[in-house]
LUMPAMI-317657 format. One record per residue (C-alpha): x, y negated, z negated; residue in one letter. Coordinates in steps of 0.02 Angstrom, whole numbers, plus 50000, padded with zeros to 5 digits. Each point is the difference from the previous one (the first is absolute). Example, Ala and Ser with C-alpha at 12.3 -4.5 7.8 and 13.67 -1.06 7.14 Angstrom:
<pts>
    px    py    pz rest
 50615 50225 49610    a
 50069 49828 50033    s
</pts>
This chain:
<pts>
    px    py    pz rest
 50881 48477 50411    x
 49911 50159 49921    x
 49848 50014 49960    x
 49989 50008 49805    x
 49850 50094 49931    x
 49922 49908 49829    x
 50076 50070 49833    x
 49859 50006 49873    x
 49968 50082 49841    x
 49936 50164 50088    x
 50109 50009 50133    x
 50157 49942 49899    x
 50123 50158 49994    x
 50036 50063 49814    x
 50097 50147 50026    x
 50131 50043 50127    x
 49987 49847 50069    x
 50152 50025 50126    x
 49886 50091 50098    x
 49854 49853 50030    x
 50002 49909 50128    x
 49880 49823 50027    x
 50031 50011 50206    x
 49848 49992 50081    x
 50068 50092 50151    x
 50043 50134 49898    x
 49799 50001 49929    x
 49954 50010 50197    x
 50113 50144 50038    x
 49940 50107 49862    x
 49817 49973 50027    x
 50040 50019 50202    x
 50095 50163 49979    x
 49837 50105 49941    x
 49811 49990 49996    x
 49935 50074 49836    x
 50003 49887 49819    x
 49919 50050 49836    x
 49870 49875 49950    x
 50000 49967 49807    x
 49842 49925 49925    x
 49899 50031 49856    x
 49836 50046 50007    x
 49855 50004 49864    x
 50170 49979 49847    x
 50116 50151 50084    x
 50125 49970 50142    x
 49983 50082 50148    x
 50128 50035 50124    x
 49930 50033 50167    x
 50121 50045 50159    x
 49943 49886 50164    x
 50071 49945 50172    x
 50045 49825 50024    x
 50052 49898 50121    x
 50135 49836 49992    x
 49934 49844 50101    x
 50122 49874 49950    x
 49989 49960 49822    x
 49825 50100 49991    x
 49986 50177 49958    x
 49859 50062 50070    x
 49911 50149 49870    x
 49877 50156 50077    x
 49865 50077 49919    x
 49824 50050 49985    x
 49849 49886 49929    x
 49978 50139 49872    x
 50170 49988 49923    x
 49974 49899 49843    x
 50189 49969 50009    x
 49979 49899 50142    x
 49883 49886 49948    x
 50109 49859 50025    x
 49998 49824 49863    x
 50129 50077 49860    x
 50169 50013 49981    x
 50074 50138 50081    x
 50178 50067 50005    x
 50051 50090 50197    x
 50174 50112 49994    x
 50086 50043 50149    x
 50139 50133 49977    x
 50117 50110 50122    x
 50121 50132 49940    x
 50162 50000 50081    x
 50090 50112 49901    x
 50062 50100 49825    x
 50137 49959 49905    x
 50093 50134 49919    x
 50117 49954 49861    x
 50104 50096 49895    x
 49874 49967 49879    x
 49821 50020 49980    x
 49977 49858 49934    x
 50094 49907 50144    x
 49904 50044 50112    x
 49886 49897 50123    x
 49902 49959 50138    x
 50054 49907 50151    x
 49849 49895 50056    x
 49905 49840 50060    x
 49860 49933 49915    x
 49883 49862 49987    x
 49862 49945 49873    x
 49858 49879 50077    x
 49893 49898 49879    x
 49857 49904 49993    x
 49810 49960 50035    x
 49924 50095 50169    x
 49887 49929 50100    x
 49869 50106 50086    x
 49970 49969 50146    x
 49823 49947 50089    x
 50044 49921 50162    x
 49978 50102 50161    x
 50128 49932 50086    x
 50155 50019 49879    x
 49915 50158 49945    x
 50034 50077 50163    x
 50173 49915 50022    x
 50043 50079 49819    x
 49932 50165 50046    x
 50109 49964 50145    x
 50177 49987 49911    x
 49948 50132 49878    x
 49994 50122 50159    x
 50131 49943 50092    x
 50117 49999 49846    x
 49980 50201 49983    x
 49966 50033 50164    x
 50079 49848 50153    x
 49890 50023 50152    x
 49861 50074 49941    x
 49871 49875 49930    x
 50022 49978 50227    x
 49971 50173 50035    x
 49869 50064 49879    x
 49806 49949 50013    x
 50007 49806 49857    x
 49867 50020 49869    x
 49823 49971 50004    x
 49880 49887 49903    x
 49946 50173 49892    x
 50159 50048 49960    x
 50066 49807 49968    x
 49857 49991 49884    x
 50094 50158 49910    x
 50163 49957 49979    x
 50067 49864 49873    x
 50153 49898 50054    x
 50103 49892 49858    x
 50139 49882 50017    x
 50140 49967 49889    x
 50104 49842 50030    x
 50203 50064 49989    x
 50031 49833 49891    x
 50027 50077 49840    x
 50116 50168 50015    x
 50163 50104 49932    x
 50102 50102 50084    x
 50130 50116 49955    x
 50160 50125 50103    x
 50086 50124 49941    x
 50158 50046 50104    x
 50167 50103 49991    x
 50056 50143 49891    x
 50007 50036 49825    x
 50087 49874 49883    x
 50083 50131 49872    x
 50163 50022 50114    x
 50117 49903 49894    x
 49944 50071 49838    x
 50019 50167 49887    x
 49891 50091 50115    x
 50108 49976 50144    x
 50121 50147 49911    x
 49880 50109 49988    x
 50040 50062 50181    x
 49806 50005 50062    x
 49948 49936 50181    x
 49880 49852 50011    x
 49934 49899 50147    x
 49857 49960 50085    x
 49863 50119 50063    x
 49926 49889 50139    x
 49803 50000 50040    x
 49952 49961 50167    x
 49821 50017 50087    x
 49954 50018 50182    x
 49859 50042 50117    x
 49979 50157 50054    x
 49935 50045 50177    x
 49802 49951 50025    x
 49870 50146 49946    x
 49833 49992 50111    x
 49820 50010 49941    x
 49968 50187 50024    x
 49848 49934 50075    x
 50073 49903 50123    x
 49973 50038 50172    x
 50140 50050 50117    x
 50077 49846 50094    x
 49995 49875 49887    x
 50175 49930 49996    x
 50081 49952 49834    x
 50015 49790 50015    x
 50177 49927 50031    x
 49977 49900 49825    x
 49960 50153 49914    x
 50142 50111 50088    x
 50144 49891 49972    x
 49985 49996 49816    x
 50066 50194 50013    x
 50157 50024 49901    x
 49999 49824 49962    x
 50029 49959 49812    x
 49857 49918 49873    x
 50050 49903 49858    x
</pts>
């Protein structure tokens, strides 16, 4: 049986609502497939949007920052997107036109968190979600800089998500006689090859984790 994700009256889809979908597993893919979210808060009466790497531990999203960010302050109501481009599409029309895409819209109350132990096994996801292998290969954290950084998590209980896929929709009408192409311009990303520190002495080997992500796609 699927695994239905709560409709409520912010996550309830208004407009093209063909396109929602309540599957959880679709949630999970979308937040697995990247590593960067925009963090929406207000702050002192203004909303701020602030761009942050997260990481997915079950139904938790784990939130980075920096204890100076007011935005992460943790205790209000927050709203977390999570969006990847997959394409244009190019109608016969301007105003057909569109974006294929995946998205997802997180919210709810943050917790910061205090405790040692599940601050370093956040930290931990956060890393490995960008970056598998290396929270193993590079030196952990220390007390100073634990101290520095401010963690948040975000329980996935209360989200919407939305696809876009396929071409334009204005084949079957007027437009379609007006004898102009349209289609899909597709948007992929991938990894390029790995760039040393131009400090880095000679010899040091680029890790396995690091050089297998080459020419591997993100997103």
């Amino acid at each position: 049986m699927t695994d239905r994700l709560p409709e409520t009256d912010l996550t309830r889809h208004r407009r093209f609502r063909e396109q929602g979908s309540l599957d959880r597993a679709d949630l999970d893919a979308i937040l697995d497939a990247g590593f960067v979210c925009h963090l929406g808060v207000v702050v002192e009466g203004r909303p701020v949007v602030v761009p942050t790497v997260y990481g997915r531990d079950g139904r938790r999203l784990y939130l980075h920052g920096s204890v100076a960010s007011r935005s992460l302050a943790g205790g209000e109501p927050v709203c977390v997107t999570v969006t990847h481009v997959d394409g244009l599409v190019l109608a016969r029309s301007v105003f057909e036109h569109g974006v294929n895409y995946r998205s997802a819209m997180i919210h709810g109350v943050p917790r910061k968190v205090t405790d040692p132990e599940e601050k370093l096994a956040g930290l931990r996801r956060v890393t490995e979600q960008a970056a598998p292998g290396q929270w193993s290969y590079a030196r952990q954290p220390n007390r100073r800089e634990l101290a520095a950084t401010t963690l948040l998590v975000l329980s996935l209980e209360e989200a919407s998500v939305k696809i876009r896929t396929g071409g334009p929709d204005d084949g079957d009408g007027p437009d379609a006689e007006l004898g102009l192409w349209a289609g899909t311009l597709p948007l992929t990303s991938t990894w390029g090859a790995p760039e040393p520190d131009p400090v880095l002495p000679a010899g040091i080997p680029v890790p396995e984790h690091v050089a297998r992500r080459e020419g591997t796609g993100q997103g």
